[in-house]
Phi, psi and omega in degrees: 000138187282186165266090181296176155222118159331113189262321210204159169241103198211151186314159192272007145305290177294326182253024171276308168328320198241334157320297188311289220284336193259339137326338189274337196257004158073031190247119156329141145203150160255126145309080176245126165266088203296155198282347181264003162329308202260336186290321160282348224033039157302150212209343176208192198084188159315344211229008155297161182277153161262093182267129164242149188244138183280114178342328179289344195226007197286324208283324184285296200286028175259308179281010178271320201288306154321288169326298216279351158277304186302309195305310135002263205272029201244329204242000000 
């Protein structure tokens, strides 16, 4: 098994979003979602979603994720 990290915590609308772009860049990720998250909709906070990345890919998929905010506030 490999070895995760946490790269981020975001509401699960966004961090479905951002699974895709870094997937799409061929960088892994896993999703957790605590269960009364999805039961309340609770959405940030403790009860944010959780992406991890295999330690090994945290650092590129830390600057994409940076790229894809400047551009973001850019537009």
């Amino acid at each position: 098994m490999t070895e995760e990290a946490l790269l981020t915590e975001l509401p699960a609308p966004l961090a479905q979003i951002v699974k895709g772009a870094l997937e799409a860049e061929g960088i892994s990720v896993r999703l957790e979602r605590d269960a009364l998250s999805s039961v309340y909709g609770l959405d940030t906070g403790l009860f944010a979603t959780r992406l991890f990345v295999a330690v090994e890919q945290l650092a590129e998929a830390r600057a994409l994720i940076d790229e894809i905010e400047t551009e973001a506030g850019e537009q």
